[in-house]
Backbone as JSON Lines, residues from 0, in Angstrom:
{"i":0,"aa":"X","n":[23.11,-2.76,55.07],"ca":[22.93,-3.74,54.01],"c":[22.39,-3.07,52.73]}
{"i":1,"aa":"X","n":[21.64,-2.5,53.05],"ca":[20.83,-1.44,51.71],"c":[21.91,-0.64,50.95]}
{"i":2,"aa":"X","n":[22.43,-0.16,51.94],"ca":[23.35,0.98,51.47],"c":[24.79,0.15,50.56]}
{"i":3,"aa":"X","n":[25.2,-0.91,51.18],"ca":[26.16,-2.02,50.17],"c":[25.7,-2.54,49.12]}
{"i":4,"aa":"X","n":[24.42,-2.86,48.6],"ca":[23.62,-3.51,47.83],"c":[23.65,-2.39,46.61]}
{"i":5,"aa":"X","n":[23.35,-0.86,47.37],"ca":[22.76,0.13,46.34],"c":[24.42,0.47,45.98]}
{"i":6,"aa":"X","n":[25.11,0.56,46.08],"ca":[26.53,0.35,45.93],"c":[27.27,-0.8,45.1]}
{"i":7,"aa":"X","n":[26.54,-1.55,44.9],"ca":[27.17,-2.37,44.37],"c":[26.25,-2.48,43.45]}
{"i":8,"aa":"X","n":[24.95,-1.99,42.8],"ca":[24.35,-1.89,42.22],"c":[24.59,-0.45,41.13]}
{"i":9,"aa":"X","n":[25.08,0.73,42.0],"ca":[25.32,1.76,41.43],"c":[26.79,1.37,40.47]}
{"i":10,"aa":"X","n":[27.52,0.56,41.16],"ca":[28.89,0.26,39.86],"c":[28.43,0.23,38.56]}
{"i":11,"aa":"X","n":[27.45,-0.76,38.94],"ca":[27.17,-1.86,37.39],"c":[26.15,-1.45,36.52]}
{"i":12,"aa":"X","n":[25.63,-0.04,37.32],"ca":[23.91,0.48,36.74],"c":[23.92,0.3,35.52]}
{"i":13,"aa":"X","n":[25.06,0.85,34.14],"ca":[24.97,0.91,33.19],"c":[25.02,-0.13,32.4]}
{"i":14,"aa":"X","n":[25.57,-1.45,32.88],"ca":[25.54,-2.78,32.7],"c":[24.22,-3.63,32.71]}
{"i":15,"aa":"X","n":[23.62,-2.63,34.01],"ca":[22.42,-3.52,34.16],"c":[21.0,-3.42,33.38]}
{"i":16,"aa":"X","n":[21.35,-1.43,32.44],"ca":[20.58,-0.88,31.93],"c":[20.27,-1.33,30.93]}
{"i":17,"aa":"X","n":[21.82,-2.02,30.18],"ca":[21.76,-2.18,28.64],"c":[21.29,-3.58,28.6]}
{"i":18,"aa":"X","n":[21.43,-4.33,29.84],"ca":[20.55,-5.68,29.61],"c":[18.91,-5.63,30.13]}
{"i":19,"aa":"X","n":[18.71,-5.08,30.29],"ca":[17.56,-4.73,30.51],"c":[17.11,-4.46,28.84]}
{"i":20,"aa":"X","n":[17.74,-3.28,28.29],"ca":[17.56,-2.81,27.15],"c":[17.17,-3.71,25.97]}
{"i":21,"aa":"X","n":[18.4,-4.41,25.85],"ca":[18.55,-5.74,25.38],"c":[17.19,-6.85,25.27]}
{"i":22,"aa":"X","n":[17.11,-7.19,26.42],"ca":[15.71,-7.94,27.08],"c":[14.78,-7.25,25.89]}
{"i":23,"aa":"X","n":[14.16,-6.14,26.59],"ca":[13.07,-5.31,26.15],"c":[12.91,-5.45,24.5]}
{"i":24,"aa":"X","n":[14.13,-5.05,23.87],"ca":[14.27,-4.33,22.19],"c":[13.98,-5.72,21.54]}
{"i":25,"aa":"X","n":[12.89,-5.52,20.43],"ca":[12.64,-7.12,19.3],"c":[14.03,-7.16,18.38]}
{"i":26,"aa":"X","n":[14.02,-8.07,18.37],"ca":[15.67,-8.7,17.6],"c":[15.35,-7.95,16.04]}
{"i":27,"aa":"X","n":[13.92,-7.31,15.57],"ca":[14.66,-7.02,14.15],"c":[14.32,-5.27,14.28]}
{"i":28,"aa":"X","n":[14.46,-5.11,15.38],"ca":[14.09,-3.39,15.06],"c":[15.6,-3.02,15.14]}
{"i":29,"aa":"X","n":[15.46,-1.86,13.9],"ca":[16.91,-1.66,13.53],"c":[16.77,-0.37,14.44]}
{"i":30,"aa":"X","n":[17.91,-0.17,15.31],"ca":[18.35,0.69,16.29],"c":[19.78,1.35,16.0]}
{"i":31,"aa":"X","n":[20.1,2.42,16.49],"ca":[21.23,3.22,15.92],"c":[22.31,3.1,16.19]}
{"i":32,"aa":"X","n":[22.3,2.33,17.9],"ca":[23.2,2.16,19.02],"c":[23.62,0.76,18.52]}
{"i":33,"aa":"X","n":[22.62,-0.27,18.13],"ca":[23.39,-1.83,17.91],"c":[23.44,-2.05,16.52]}
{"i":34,"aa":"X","n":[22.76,-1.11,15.94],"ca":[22.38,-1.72,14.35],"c":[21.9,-2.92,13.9]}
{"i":35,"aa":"X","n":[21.36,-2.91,12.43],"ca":[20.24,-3.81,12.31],"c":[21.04,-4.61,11.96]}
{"i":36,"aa":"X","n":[22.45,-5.09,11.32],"ca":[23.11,-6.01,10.82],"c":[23.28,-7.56,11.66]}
{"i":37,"aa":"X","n":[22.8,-7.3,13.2],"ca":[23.1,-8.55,14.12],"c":[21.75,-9.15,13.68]}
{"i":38,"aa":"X","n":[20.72,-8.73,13.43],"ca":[19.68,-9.43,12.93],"c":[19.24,-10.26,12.08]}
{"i":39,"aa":"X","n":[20.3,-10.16,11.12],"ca":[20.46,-10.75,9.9],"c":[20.55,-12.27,9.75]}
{"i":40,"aa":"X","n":[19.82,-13.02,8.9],"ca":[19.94,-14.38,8.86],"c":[21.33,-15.14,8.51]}
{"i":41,"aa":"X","n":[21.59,-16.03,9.04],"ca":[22.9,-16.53,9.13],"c":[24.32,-16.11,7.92]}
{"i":42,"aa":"X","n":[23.74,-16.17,6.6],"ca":[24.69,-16.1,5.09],"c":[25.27,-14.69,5.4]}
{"i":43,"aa":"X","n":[23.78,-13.94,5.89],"ca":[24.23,-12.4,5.43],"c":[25.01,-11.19,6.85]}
{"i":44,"aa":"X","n":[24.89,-12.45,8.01],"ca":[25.45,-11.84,9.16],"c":[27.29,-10.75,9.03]}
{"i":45,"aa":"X","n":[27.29,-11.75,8.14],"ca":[29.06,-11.46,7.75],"c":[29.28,-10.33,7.39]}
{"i":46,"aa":"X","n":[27.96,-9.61,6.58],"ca":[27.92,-8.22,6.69],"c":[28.49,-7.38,7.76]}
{"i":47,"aa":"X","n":[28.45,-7.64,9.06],"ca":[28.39,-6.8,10.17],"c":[30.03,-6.6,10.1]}
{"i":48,"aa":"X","n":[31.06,-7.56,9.71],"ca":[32.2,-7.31,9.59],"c":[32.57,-6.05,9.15]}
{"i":49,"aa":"X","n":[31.98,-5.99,7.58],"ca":[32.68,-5.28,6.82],"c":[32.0,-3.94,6.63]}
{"i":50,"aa":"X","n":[30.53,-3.44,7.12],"ca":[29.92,-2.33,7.29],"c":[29.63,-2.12,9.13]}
{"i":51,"aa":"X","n":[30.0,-2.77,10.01],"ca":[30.12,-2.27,10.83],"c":[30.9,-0.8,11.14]}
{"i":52,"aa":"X","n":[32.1,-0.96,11.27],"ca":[32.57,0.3,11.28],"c":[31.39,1.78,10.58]}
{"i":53,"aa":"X","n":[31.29,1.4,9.36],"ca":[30.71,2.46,8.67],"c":[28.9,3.01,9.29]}
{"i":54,"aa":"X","n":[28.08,1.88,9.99],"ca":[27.2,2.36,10.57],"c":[27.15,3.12,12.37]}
{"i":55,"aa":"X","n":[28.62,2.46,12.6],"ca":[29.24,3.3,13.73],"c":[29.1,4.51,13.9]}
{"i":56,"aa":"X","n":[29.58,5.03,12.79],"ca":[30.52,6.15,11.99],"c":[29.7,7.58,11.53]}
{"i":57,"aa":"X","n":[28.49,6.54,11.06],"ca":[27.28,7.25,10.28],"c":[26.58,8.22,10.71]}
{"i":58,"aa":"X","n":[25.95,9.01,10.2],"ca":[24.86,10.08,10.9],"c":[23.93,9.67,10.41]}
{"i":59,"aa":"X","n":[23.49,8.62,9.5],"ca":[22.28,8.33,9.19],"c":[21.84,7.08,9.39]}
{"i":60,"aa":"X","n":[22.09,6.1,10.36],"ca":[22.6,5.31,10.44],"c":[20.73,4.29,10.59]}
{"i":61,"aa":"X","n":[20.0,5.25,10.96],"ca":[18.4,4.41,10.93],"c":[18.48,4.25,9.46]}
{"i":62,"aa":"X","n":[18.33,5.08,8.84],"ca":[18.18,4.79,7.3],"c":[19.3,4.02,6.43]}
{"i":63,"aa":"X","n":[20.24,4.0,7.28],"ca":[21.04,2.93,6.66],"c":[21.07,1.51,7.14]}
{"i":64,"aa":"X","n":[20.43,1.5,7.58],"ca":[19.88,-0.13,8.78],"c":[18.92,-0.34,7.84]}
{"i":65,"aa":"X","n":[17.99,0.46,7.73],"ca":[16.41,0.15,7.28],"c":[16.95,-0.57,5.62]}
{"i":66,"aa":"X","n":[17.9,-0.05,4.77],"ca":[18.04,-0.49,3.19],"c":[19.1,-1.54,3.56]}
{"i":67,"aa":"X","n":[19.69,-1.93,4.28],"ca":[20.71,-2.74,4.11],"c":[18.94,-4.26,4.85]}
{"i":68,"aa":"X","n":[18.41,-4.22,5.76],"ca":[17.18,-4.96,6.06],"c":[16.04,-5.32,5.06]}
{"i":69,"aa":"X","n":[16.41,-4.08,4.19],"ca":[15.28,-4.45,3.14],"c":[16.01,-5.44,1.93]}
{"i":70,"aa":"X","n":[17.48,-4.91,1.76],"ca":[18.25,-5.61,0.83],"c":[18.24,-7.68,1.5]}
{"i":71,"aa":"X","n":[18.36,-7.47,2.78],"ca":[18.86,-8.76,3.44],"c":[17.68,-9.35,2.69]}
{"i":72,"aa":"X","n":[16.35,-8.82,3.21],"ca":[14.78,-9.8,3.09],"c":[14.65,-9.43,1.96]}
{"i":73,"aa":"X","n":[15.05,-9.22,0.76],"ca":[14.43,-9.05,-0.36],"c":[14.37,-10.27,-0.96]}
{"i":74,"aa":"X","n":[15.26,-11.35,-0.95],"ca":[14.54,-12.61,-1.55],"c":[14.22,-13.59,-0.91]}
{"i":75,"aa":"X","n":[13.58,-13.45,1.07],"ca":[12.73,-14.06,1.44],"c":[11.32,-13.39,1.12]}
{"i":76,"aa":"X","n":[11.22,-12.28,0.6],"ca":[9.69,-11.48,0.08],"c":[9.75,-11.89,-1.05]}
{"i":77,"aa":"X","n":[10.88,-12.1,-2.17],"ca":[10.13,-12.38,-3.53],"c":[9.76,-13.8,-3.56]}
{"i":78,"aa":"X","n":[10.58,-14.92,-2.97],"ca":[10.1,-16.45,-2.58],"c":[8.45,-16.22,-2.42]}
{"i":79,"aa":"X","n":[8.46,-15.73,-0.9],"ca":[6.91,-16.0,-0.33],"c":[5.57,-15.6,-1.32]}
{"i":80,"aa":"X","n":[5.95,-13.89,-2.36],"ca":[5.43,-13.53,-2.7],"c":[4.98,-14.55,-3.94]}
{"i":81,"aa":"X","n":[5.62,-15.02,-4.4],"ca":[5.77,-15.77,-5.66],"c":[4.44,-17.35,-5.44]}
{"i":82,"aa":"X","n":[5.33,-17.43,-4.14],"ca":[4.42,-18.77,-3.38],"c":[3.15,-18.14,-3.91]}
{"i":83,"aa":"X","n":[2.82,-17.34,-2.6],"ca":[1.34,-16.58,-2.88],"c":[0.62,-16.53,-4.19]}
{"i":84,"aa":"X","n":[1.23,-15.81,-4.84],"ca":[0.47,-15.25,-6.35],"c":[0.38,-16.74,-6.62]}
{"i":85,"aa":"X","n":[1.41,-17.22,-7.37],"ca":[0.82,-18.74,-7.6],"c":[-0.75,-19.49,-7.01]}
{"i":86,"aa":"X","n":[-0.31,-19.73,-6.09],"ca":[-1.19,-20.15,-4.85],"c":[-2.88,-19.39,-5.13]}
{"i":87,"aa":"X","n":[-2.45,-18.16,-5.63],"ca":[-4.07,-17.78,-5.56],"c":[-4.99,-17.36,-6.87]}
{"i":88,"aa":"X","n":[-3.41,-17.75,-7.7],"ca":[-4.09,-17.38,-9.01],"c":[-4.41,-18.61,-9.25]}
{"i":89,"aa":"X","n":[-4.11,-19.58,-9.05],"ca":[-4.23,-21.44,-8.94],"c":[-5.91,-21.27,-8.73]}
{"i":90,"aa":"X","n":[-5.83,-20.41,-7.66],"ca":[-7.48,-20.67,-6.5],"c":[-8.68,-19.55,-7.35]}
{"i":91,"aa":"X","n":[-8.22,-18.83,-8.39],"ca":[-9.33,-17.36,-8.67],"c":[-10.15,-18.69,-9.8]}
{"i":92,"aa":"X","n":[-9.85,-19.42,-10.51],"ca":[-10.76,-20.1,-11.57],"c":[-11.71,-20.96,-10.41]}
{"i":93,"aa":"X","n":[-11.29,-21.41,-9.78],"ca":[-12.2,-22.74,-9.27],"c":[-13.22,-21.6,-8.24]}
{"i":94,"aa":"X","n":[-12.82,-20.6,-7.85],"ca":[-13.18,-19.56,-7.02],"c":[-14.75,-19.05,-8.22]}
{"i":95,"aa":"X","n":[-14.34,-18.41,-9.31],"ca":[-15.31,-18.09,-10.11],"c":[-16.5,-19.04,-10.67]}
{"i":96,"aa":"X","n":[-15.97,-20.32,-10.5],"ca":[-16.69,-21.22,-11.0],"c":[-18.09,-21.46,-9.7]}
{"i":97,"aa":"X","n":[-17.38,-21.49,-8.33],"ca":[-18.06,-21.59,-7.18],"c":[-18.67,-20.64,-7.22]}
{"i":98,"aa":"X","n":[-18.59,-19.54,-7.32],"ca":[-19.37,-18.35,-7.26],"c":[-20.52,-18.07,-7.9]}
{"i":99,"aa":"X","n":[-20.04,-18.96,-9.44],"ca":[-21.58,-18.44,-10.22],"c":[-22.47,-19.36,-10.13]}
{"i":100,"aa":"X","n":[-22.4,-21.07,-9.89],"ca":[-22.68,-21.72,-9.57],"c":[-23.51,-21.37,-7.48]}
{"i":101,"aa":"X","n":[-23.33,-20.7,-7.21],"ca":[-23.47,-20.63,-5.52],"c":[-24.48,-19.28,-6.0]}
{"i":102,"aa":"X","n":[-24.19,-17.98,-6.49],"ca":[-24.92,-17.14,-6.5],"c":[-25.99,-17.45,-7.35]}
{"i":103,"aa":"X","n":[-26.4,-18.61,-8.37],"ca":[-27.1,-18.98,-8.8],"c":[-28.6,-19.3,-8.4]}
{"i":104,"aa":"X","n":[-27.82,-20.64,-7.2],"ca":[-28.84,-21.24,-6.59],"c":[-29.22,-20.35,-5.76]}
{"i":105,"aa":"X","n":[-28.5,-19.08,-4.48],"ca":[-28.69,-18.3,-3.62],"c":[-30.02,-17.28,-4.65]}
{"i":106,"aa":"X","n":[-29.77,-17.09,-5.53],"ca":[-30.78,-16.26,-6.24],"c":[-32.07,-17.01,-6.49]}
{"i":107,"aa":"X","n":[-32.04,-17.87,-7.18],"ca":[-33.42,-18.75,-8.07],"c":[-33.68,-19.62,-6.7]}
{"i":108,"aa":"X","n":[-32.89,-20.18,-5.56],"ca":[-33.93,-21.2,-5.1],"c":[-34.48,-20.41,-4.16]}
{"i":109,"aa":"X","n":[-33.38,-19.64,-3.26],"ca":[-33.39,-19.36,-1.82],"c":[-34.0,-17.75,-1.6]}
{"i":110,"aa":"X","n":[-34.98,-16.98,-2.67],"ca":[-35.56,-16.19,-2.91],"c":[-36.58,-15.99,-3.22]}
{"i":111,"aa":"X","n":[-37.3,-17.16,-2.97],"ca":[-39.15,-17.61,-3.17],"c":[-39.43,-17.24,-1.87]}
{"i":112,"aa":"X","n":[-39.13,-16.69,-0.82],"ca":[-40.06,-15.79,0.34],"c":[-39.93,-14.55,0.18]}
{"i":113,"aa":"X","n":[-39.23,-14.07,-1.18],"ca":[-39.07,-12.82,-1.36],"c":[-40.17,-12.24,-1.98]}
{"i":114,"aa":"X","n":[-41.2,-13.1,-2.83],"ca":[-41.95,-13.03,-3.87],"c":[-41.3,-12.13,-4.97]}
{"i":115,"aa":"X","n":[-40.21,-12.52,-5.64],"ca":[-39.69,-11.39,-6.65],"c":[-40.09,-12.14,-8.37]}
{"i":116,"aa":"X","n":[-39.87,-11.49,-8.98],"ca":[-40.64,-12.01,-10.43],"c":[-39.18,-13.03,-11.16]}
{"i":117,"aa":"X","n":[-39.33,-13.79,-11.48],"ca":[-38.4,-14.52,-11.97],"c":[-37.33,-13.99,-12.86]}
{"i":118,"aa":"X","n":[-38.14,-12.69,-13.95],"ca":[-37.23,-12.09,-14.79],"c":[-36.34,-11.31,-13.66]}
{"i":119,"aa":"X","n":[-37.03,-10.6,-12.85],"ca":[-35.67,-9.45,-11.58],"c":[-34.84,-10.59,-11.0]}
{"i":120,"aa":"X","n":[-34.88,-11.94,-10.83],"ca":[-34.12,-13.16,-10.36],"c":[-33.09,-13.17,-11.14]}
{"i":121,"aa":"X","n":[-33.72,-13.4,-12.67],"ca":[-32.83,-13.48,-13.82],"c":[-31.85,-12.25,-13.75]}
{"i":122,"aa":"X","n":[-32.4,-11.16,-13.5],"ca":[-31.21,-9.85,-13.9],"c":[-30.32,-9.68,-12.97]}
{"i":123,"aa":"X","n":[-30.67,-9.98,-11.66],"ca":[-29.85,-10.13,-10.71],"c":[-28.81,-10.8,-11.4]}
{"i":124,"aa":"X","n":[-28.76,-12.19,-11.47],"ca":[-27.91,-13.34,-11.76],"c":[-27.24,-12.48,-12.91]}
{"i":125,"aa":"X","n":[-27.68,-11.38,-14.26],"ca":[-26.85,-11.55,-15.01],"c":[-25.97,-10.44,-14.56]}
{"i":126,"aa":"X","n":[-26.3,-9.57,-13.4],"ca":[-25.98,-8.4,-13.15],"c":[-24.42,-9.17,-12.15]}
{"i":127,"aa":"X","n":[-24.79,-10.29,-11.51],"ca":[-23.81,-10.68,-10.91],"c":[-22.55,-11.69,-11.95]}
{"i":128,"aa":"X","n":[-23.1,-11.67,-12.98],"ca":[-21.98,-12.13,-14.02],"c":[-21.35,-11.41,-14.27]}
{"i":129,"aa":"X","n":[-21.66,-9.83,-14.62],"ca":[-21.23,-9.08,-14.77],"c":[-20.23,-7.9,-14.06]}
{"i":130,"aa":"X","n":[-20.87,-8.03,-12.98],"ca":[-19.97,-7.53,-12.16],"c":[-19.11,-8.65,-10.92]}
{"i":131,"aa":"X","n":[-19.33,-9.42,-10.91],"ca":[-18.94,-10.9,-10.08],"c":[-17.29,-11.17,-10.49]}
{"i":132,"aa":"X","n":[-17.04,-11.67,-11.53],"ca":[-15.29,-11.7,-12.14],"c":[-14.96,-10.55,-11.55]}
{"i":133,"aa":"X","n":[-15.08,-8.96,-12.06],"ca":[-14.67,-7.62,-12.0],"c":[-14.13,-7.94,-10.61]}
{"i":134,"aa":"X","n":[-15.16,-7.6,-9.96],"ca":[-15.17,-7.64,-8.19],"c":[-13.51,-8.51,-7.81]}
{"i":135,"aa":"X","n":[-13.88,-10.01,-7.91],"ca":[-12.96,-10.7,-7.52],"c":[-11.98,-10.69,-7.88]}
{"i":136,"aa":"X","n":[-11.42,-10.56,-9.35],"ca":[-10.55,-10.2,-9.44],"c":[-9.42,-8.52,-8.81]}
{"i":137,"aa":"X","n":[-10.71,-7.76,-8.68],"ca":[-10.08,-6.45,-8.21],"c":[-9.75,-6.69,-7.04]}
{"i":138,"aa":"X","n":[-10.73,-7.75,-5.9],"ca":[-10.04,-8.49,-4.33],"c":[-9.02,-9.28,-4.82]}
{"i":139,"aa":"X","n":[-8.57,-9.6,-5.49],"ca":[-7.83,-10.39,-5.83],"c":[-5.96,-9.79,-5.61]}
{"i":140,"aa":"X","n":[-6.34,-8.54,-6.8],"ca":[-5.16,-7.49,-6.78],"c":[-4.33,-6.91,-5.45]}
{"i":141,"aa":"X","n":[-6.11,-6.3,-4.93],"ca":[-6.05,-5.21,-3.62],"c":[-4.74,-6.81,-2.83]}
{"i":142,"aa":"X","n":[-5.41,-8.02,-2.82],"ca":[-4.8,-8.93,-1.55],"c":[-3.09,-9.15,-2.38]}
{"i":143,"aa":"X","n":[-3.02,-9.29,-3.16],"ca":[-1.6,-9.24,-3.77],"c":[-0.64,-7.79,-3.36]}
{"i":144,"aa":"X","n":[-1.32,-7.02,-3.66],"ca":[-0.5,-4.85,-2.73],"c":[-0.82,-5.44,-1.35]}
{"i":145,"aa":"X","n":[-1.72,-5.76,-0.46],"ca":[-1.61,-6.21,1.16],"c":[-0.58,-7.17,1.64]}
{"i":146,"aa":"X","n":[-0.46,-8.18,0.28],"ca":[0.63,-9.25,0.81],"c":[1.87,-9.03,1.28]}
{"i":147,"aa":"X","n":[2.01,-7.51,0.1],"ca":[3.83,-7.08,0.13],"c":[3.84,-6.38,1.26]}
């Protein structure tokens, strides 16, 4: 029985490998053997028609997966990105307003067990005007280069 099984298993090994393979591999990693074009969202699938052959064909064929993937998603990244920036440049005013208002009270009320002199209270606060915008806005940037 073993020996019919492993026999009938040895026909199909290579059948059974590539679904296995299949299984395993994430649908957008561009691979050399299937190429990244089956990944593609519905409009741009049609691609696979007419550059199939040519990534067949190719010797460079990762790096030609990787720009034809970046071309596909390039205007689901500029959409989202756009969302975003909007979205947070909307949020940096009401953000600054909370801040100086919040580091205010955190300084002058919530710093009387510190025993500190009211004027070093004061310089704090102007030291955080001063450098407070800078700051957030520079988190601001850094999260806009992380988004992409």
């Amino acid at each position: 029985m073993m020996t019919t099984l492993y026999g009938a298993f040895f026909e199909k090994q290579t059948v059974f490998y590539m679904l296995e393979t299949l299984k395993i591999r994430p649908q957008t990693q561009s691979d050399r053997n299937y190429s990244a074009l089956i990944s593609l969202p519905a409009p741009l699938n049609v691609l696979l028609l007419i550059l199939g052959p040519f990534l067949a064909t190719s010797f460079h064929s990762q790096r030609f997966n990787n720009i034809i993937l970046w071309i596909a998603y390039l205007p689901v990244l500029i959409v989202t990105f756009t969302i975003y920036l909007v979205y947070t440049t909307a949020l940096l005013p009401l953000c600054m307003v909370k801040m100086f208002f919040h580091k205010m009270v955190m300084i002058f009320m919530y710093s009387k067990s510190y025993r500190v002199h009211k004027s070093e209270k004061f310089m704090q606060w102007v030291m955080f005007l001063a450098i407070g915008p800078l700051r957030l806005t520079s988190n601001f940037l850094v999260d806009l280069v992380a988004f992409v």
